[in-house]
Each structure stands twice: as structure tokens, then as C-alpha cells.
C-alpha positions as CSV (number, residue, x, y, z in Angstrom):
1,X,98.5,111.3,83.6
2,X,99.9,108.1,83.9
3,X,100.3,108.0,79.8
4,X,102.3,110.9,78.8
5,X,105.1,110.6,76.7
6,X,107.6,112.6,79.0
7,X,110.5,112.5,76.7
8,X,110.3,116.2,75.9
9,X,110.2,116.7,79.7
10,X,114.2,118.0,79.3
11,X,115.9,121.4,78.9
12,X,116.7,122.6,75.7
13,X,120.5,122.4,76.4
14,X,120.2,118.6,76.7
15,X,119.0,118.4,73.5
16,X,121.9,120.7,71.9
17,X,124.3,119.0,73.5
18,X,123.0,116.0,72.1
19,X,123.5,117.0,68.8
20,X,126.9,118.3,69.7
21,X,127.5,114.9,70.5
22,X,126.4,113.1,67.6
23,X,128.1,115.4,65.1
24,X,131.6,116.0,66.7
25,X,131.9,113.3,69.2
26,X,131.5,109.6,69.0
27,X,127.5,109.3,69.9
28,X,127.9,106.1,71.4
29,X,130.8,106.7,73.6
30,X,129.8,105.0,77.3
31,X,130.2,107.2,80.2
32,X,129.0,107.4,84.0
33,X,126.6,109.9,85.8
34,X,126.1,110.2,89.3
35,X,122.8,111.3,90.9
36,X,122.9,113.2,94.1
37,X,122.7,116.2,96.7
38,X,124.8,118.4,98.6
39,X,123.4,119.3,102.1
40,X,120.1,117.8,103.9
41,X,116.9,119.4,103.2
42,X,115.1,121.6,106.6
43,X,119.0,120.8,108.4
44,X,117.9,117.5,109.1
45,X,120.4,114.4,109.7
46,X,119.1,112.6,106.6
47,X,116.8,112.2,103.9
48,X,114.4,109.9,102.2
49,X,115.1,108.4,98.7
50,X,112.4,108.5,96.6
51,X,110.8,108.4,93.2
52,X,112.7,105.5,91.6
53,X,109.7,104.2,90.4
54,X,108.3,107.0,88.4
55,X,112.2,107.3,87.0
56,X,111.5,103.5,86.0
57,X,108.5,104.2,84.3
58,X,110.0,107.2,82.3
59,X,112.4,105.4,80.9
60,X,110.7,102.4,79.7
61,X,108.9,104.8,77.9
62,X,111.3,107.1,76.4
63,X,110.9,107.5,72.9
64,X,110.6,110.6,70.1
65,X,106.8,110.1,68.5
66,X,106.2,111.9,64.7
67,X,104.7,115.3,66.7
68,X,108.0,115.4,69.3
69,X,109.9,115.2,66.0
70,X,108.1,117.8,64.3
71,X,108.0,120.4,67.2
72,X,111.8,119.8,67.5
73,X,112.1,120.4,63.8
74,X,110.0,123.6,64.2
75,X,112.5,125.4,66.0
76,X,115.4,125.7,63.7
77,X,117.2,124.1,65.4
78,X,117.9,120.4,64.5
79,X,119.4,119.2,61.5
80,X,118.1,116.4,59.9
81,X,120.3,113.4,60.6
82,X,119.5,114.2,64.6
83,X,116.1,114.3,63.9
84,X,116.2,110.7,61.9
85,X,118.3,109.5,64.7
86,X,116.1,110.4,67.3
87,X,113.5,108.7,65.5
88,X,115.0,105.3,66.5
89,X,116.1,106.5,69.7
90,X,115.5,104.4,73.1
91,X,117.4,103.7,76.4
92,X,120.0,101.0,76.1
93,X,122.0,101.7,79.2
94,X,122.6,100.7,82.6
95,X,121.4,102.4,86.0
96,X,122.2,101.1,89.6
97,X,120.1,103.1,92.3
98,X,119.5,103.3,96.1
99,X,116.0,102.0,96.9
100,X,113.1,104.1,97.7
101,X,112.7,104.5,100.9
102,X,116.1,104.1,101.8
103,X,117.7,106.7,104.4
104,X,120.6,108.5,102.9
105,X,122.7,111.1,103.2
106,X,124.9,114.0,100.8
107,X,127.3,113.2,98.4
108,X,126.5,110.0,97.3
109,X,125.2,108.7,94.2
110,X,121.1,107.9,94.8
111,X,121.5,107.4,91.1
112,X,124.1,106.2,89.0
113,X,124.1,105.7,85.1
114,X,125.8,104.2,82.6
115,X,124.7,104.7,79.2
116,X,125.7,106.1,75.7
117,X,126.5,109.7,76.4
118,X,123.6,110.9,74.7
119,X,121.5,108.7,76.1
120,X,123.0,109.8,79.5
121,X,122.9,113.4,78.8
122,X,118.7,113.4,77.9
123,X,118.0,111.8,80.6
124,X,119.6,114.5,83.2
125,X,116.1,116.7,83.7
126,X,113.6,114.2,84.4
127,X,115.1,112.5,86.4
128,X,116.8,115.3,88.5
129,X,113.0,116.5,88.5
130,X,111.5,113.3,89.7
131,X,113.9,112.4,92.2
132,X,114.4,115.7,93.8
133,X,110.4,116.3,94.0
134,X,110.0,112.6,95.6
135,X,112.9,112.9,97.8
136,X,112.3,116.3,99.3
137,X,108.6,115.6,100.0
138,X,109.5,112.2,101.5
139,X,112.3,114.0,104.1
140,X,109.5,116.6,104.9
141,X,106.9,113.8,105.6
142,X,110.1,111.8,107.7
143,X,110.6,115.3,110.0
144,X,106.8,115.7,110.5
145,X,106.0,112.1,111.4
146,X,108.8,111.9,114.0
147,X,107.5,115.2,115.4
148,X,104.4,113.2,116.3
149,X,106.0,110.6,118.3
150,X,104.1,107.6,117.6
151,X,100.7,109.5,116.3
152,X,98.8,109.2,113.0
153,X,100.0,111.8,110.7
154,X,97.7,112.4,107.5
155,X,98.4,114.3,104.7
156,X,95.7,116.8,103.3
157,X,97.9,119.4,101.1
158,X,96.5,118.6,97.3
159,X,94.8,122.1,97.2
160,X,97.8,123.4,98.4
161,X,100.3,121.4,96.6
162,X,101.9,123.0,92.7
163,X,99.5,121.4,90.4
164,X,98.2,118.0,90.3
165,X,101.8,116.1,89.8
166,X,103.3,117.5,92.7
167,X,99.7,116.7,94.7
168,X,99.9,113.2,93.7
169,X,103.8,112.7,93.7
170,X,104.0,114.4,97.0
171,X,101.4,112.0,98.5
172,X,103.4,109.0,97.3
173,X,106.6,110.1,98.9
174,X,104.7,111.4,101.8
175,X,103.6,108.0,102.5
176,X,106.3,106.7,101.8
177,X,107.7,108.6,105.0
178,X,105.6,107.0,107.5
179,X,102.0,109.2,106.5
180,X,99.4,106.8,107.7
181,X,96.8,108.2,104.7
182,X,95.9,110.9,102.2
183,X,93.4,112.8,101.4
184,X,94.7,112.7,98.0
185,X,91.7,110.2,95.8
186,X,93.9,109.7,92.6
187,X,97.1,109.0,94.4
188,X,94.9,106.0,97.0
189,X,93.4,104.6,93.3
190,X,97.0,104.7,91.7
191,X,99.4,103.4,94.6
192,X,96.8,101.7,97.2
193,X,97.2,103.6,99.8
194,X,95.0,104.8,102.5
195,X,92.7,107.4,101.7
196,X,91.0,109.7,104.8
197,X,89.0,112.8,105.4
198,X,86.0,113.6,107.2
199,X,84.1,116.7,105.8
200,X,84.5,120.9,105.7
201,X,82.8,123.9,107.7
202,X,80.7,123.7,104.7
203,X,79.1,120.6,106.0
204,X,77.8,122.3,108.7
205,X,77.4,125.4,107.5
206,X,74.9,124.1,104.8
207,X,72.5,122.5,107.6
208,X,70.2,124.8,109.5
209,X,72.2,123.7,113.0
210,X,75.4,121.7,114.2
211,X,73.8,118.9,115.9
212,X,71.3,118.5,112.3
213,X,74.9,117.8,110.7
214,X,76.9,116.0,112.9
215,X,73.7,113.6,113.4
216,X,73.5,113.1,109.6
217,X,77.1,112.7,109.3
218,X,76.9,110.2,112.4
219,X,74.2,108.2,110.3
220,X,76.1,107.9,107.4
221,X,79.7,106.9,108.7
222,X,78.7,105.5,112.4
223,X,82.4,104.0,111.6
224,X,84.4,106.4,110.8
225,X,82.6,109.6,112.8
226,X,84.8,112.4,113.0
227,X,83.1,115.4,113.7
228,X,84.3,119.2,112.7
229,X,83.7,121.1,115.7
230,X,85.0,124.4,115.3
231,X,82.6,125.7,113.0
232,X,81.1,127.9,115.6
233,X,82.1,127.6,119.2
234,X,84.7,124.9,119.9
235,X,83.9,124.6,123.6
236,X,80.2,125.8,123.6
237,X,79.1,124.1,120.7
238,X,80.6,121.7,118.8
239,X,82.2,119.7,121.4
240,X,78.8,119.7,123.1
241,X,76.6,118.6,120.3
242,X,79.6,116.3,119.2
243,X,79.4,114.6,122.6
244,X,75.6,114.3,122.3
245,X,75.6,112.7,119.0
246,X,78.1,110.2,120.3
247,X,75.7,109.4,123.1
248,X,72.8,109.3,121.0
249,X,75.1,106.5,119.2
250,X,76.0,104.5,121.8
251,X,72.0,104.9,123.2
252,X,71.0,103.5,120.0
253,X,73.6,100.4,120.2
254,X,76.1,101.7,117.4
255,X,79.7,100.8,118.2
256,X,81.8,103.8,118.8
257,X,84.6,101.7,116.8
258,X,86.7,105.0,115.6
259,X,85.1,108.3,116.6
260,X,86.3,111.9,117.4
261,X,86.4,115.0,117.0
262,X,89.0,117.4,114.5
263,X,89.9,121.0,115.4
264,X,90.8,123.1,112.3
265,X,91.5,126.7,114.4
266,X,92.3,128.6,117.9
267,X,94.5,127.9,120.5
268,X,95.0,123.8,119.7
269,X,96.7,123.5,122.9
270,X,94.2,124.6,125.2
271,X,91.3,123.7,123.1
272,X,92.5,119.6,122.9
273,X,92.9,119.7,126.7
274,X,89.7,121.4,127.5
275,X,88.3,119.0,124.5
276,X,89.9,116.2,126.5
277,X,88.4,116.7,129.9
278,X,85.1,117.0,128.2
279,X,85.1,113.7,126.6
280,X,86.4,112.0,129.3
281,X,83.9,113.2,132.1
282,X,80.8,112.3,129.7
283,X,82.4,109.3,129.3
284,X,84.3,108.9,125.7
285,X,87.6,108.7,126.8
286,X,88.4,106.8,123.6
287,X,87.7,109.4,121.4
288,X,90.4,110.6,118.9
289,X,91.2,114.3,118.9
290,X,92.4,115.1,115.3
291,X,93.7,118.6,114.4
292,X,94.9,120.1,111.6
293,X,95.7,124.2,110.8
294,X,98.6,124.9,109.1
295,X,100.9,122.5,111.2
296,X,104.3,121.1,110.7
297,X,107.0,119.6,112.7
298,X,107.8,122.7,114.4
299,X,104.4,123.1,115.6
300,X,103.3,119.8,116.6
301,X,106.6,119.7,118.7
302,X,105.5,122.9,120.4
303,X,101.6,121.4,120.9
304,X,103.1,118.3,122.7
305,X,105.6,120.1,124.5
306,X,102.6,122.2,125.7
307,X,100.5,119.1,126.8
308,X,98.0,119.0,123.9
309,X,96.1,115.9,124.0
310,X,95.2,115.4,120.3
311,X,96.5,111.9,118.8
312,X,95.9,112.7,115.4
313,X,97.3,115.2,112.8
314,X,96.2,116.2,109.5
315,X,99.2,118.2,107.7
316,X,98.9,119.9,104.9
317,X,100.5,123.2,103.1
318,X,103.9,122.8,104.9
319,X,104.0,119.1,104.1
320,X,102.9,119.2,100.7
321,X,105.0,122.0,99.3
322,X,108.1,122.1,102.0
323,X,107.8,125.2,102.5
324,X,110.4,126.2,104.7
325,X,113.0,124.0,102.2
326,X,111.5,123.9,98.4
327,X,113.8,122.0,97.2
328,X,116.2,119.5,97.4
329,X,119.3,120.6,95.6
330,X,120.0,117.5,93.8
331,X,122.6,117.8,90.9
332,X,124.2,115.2,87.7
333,X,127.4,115.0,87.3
334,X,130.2,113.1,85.1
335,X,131.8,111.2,87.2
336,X,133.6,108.9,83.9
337,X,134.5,108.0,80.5
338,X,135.1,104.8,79.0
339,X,138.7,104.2,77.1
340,X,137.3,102.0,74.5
341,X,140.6,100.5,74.2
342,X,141.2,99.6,77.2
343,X,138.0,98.8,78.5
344,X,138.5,101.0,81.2
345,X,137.2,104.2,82.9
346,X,138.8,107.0,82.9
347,X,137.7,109.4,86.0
348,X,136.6,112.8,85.6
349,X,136.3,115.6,88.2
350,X,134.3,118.8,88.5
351,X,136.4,121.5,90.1
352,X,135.3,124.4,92.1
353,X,136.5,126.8,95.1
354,X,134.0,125.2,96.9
355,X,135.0,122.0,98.7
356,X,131.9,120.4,98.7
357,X,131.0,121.3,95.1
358,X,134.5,119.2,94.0
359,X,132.9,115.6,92.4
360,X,133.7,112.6,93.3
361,X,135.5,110.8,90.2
362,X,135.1,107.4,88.5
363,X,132.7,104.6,88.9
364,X,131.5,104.2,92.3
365,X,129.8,102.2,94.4
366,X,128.4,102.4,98.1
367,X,128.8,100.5,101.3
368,X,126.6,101.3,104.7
369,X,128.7,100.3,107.7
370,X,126.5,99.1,110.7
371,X,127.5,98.6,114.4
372,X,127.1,94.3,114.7
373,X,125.4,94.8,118.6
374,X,123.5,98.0,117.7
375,X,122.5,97.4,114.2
376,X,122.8,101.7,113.7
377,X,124.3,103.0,111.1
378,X,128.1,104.0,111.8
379,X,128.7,106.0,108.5
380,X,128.2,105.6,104.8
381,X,131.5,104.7,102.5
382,X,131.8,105.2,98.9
383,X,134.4,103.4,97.4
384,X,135.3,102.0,93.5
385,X,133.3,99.5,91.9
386,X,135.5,96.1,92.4
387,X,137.2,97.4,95.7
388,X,136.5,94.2,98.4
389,X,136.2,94.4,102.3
390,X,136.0,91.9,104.7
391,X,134.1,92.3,108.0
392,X,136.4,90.0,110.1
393,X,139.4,92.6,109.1
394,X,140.1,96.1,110.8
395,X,138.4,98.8,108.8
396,X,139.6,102.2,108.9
397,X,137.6,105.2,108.2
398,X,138.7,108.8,107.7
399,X,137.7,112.2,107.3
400,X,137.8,112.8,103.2
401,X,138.4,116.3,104.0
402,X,139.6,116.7,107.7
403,X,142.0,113.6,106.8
404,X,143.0,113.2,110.2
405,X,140.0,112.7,111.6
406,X,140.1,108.7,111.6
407,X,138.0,105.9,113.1
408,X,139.3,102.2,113.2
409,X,136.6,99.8,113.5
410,X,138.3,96.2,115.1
411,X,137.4,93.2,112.8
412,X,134.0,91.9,113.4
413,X,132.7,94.8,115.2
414,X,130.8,95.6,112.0
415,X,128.9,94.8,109.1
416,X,128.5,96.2,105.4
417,X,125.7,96.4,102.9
418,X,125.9,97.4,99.4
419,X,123.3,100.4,99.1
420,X,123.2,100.5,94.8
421,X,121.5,98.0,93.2
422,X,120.7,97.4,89.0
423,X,117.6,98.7,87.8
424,X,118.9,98.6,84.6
425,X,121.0,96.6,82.2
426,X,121.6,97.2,78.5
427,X,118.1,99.2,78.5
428,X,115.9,96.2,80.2
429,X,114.5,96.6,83.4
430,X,115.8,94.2,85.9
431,X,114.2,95.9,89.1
432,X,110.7,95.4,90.3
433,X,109.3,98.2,92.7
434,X,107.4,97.4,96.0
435,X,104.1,98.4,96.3
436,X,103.9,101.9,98.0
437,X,103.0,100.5,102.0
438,X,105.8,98.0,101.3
439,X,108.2,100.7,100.9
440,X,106.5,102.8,103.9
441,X,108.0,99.5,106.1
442,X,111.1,99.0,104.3
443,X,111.5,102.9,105.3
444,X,110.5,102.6,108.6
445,X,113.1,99.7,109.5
446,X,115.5,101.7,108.2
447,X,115.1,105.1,110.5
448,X,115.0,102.3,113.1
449,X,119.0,102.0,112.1
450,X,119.5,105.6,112.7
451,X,120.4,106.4,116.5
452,X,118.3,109.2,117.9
453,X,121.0,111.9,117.7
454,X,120.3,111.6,114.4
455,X,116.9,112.2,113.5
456,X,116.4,114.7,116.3
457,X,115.1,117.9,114.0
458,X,117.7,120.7,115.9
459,X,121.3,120.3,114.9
460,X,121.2,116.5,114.0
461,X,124.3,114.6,114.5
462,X,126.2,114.2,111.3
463,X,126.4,110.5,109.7
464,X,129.7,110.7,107.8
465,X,129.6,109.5,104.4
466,X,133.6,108.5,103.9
467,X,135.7,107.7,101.0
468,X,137.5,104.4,100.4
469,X,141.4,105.3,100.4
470,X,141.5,104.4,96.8
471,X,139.1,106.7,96.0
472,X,140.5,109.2,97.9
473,X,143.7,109.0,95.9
474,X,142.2,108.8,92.6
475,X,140.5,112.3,93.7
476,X,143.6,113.9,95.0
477,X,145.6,112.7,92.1
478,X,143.4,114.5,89.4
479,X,143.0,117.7,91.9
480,X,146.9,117.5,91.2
481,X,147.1,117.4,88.0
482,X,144.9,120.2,87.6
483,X,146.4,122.0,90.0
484,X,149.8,121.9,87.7
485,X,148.9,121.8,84.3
């Protein structure tokens, strides 16, 4: 998988436009495309950047081979002189991004390029694709993992999950999120990560009793002995024979280093409790109570609301696929051209009836503001590339809609951080991705910097995400001179 020529991975209207481009525009004229999303995903307060690195990875490796060419020739398409240009065709561009794993929030760029404008153009699909799959699954992953306050979330959905991409992606951004494993083989070989799983109903079922399978299973994993005791009779049998395998173990001299049971059906609520007391009056009050069964955050909130005492979760079908929220609504826009003669950009807006659907022009950049004693985030500003602040000044912040709707932070109250960094520059890498657990902490520390208002799943508190007063004028300007001409 991981040697597929993606380049074809586009929509046909990329390609036309392409050609449009190289026959009645100038082909190499630079311009700037910004990478983001309108609303949260699920309603929550923020979401999880992710998938930069598989976006890295197609672009080193975009290029037309002899059967792309052919295929595009096929359809009738193409005339000649595209096809010899694409030929020759590779990435020379620039692209800042947010890092993976970062917490952000709507409207701003996750990605920003500039590039060629048909360079810019091709691109549009698979990256859209890649990023919105990565990020989605990764916010998902954020909400469940909170859910569980501090307990081992695993993610099991690969047979559930849209074909193997989406398995192994998904798994990727799901640890990304805070999952402490997968059950996902391919994705622990390609990203080392944690892999986990204990065994099916069909472990037991192909034995001629329970306790013949849970004492087999004991003998071959004494350290890692999770046992599947539902199969049956939850509280008549497996917890039972679970228990006397464990005792058997500990008769024998085997250390009980990580043992348990998992619950895959019935009431989980009242079955972990019952499960609990059992355990704890034969004496294994150590034992981990896994369950798994359709969960999601919604769920596992209600289980611990209603006392359940399992400390382990294995999620799934909910996780893998979002299935309340299938996708993450991320969009590409134009934000600017260059004026070759002046070696300037020229802004361009996208105009709509829709407030939210109006762009934000020109070439952007984007500071987080943080509280200097708190260390939480305060809001999110994007202002123009070059624009300066200094932390020992006043800053004001304002409403970019509801203008008067202002907040004046007193000099050295705060501090600011630069979210976009180059990935990028003249069609040469210049970013090197953490390894996947690396980016698990980085995103962990940065939830930390979210106050809890935020990342509670019911109506979250809203983290504004601001414009600098220069942008804010550049926008209003062009919404002007629409408005008149």
C-alpha cells in the first residue's frame, strides 16, 4: 500500500482545469490555497489535526508514469502538449501546515499552499481526502478517550472500518488521539504502535468446554490473560471458570502481571459490578475488566455515570467509521494571487449568503494566544503573514462578525505561538514527522491547554478564532467592492 503512485487520486475537474490553465492562463502563475473546516465534527469544542504525514509522503511522490499518461490520453480528453507537460510534472511549491496532533479549531488554514496554480489546483483532492479522513477519526478518538476519564481506550474497528485505507489510517489518527493500542496488525508494523487483542467466542466455542479454553489460553499468554467470558453465562460461567483459571495460576506460581476478564454483551453496567464483587471476594481485586460492544463516548459516559467498574474499553464501529459525524467538512479555497510585477499578493475572496461560507482573503498566517498563569488557550488569531505583535503590549481581540464583541488582553498577560510551520519550500521537504506515540504526547499536552469547558462533549464552550484588524479590513474592503461593482 505504502507504494502506490496516488497522483491519479484527483477528480476529473482538477485535471481540466489544469489544462484550462496551461492553455489560456499563465501555467506558472503562483497563488495561495488554504486548507480548512467550517464547524467541529460530533459538536465538539475542537478537533485533532491529522494526516500531514501521509500528505508529505504524497507529494514527494507525485509524478505522471507512461500508464497515468496513457489512461489520461484514453479519454479524449487531453491534448497533447498537457500530456508532454505532465510528463515532466512534479511539485515545486511551498506548503506551511499545523502539526499533527495539534488542537484546532474552524476557519483556519490546517494547510496552506503556495505553488504554481496548477500545481496548487492537482493537489486539492488528495489532500482534502487525507486530511479530512485523519482529522475526523482523530477528533472521534479525542471525544471517546476523554469519555473514559483516565482509562485505556483500544481501538478494534478494522472489520468495521471502509476498506483497508480507512482501517489503517483511522488507527493512525486514532492513536494519535490518545488510543493506548490497536487491534489493527498492519498499522502496529507500519507506525509502531501498540498492537492488542485477546481472542473471539470462537475460541471458546471451538473447545469442548470454557474452562478447556480459558486454561489453554492461560498457558499460552500467562502475561497477557484476558479471558472472553460471555460466551455462555457471564455470571454462571465464565466469570467462574475465569476466576478458577486465575487461581489455578497463582496455585502454580505464575504472576498475575496483567489479567482480566472482557465482556462483549448484556447489561455492562450490572454485569462489571457483579463481575467486580466476584473478583474481589476470591481475591483478584487487581483484575482488569475490559468491555467492548458497540461503545462510544456517549455510552461509556452513561456506563460510568451508572457505576460500572470496567477500566478498560475496546471501541470499535463508532470509532472507526464516526458514525454519528462521517465526515469532516474540510474545503480548499483561493485565498491569493501573485502580481508578478509587484511581487505582491493580491487577495481573493469567495462570496456567499452564508456568513461562514465567506473566505478569508490573502496570505495568512496563525497565532494561538495563551493565558501566561494558566497556560489555556484564550482564542486562536489569524492575521497576515508579516503582521508583528508584541506580548508586553495590550492586545485587543474582537468579534470578526459580532464586531463589538471585544476582549483587551493587558500587556504581558499573554503569550503567542505561531501554529503554521514549512513543510515545504520550492518542492523540497523541510519537515520531518514524529513518530506516531511522539505525536500521541505532543497531542495530549496540547488538550492539557484546553480548559475543561471546552472539551466537555455537551455544548462545548466556543474557542474563538479572531481576525487581526488588518485582515479584517482587507476582507471588508473586497466585500465592498463587490458589493458595488
Amino acid at each position: 500500500m505504502s507504494t502506490r503512485n496516488l497522483t491519479l487520486l484527483t477528480d476529473l475537474y482538477e485535471l481540466t482545469m489544469m489544462q484550462g490553465y496551461f492553455f489560456a492562463k499563465d501555467a506558472n502563475e503562483t497563488v495561495i490555497f488554504d486548507a480548512f473546516y467550517r464547524s467541529n465534527p460530533d459538536g465538539n469544542g475542537y478537533a485533532v489535526a491529522a494526516g500531514l504525514e501521509q500528505v508529505i509522503e504524497y507529494i514527494k511522490d507525485l509524478h505522471f508514469d507512461s500508464e497515468d499518461i496513457e489512461y489520461l490520453r484514453s479519454t479524449g480528453i487531453f491534448r497533447e502538449e498537457f500530456l508532454d507537460y505532465l510528463a515532466t510534472f512534479k511539485f515545486t511549491g511551498d506548503i506551511y501546515a499545523i502539526p499533527e496532533g495539534t488542537v484546532v479549531f474552524p476557519r483556519e488554514p490546517l494547510v496552506k499552499v503556495i505553488a504554481p496554480i496548477m500545481q496548487a489546483q492537482l493537489i486539492e483532492t488528495a489532500l482534502l481526502n487525507i486530511i479530512n479522513h485523519q482529522s475526523l477519526i482523530a477528533t472521534k478518538a479525542s471525544r471517546i478517550v476523554h469519555a473514559a476519564r483516565g482509562d485505556g481506550v483500544m481501538e478494534f474497528g478494522l472489520r468495521r472500518a471502509q476498506g483497508p485505507d480507512a482501517g489503517i489510517y483511522g488507527a493512525r489518527a486514532a492513536m494519535i488521539a490518545g488510543c493506548i493500542g490497536t487491534s489493527n496488525v498492519l498499522c502496529g508494523q507500519m507506525f509502531d504502535v501498540p498492537v492488542k487483542g485477546t481472542h473471539a467466542h470462537s475460541w471458546i466455542m471451538s473447545f469442548p468446554d470454557e474452562l478447556t479454553a480459558f486454561r489453554t489460553y492461560a498457558k499460552l499468554y500467562p502475561s497477557a490473560c484476558i479471558l472472553l467470558v460471555d460466551t455462555y453465562d457471564t455470571l454462571k460461567s465464565g466469570i467462574p471458570h475465569a476466576i478458577q483459571v486465575f487461581q489455578e495460576m497463582r496455585d502454580a506460581g505464575i504472576p498475575l502481571t496483567f489479567y482480566g476478564i472482557r465482556m462483549d454483551s448484556g447489561d455492562l453496567a450490572y454485569l462489571s459490578k457483579k463481575a467486580k464483587k466476584m473478583l474481589d471476594e476470591a481475591g483478584f481485586s487487581d483484575a482488569v475488566i475490559s468491555a467492548s460492544n458497540d461503545l462510544d463516548e456517549n455510552l461509556i459516559t452513561s456506563l460510568k455515570n451508572q457505576g460500572a467498574t470496567i477500566i478498560s474499553w475496546g471501541v470499535g464501529t463508532n470509532l472507526i467509521t464516526s458514525k454519528v459525524c462521517p465526515s469532516f467538512g474540510g474545503v480548499y479555497k483561493l485565498a491569493a494571487i501573485l502580481d508578478k510585477n509587484t511581487g505582491k499578493f493580491i487577495p481573493k475572496i469567495k462570496l456567499s449568503e452564508n456568513a461562514e461560507k465567506i473566505t478569508n482573503p490573502g496570505n495568512k498566517t496563525i497565532y494561538r494566544i495563551y493565558g501566561k498563569d494558566s497556560h489555556k488557550v484564550i482564542a486562536d488569531l489569524i492575521c497576515l503573514v508579516g503582521e508583528t505583535y508584541d506580548e508586553n503590549k495590550s492586545l485587543l481581540l474582537f468579534d470578526p462578525i459580532s464586531t463589538w464583541k471585544k476582549t483587551l488582553l493587558a500587556p504581558g498577560t499573554y503569550t503567542m505561538r505561531e501554529l503554521l510551520v514549512p513543510v515545504f519550500k520550492d518542492g523540497v521537504c523541510v519537515y520531518k514527522s514524529p513518530k506516531v506515540m511522539e505525536i500521541r504526547e505532543y497531542c495530549r499536552q496540547e488538550k492539557d491547554t484546553l480548559w475543561d469547558e471546552t472539551k466537555r462533549l455537551m455544548n462545548p464552550h466556543e474557542v474563538h478564532v479572531d481576525l487581526s484588524n488588518e485582515l479584517w479590513h482587507m476582507k471588508n474592503q473586497l466585500l465592498e467592492a463587490y458589493h458595488f461593482e
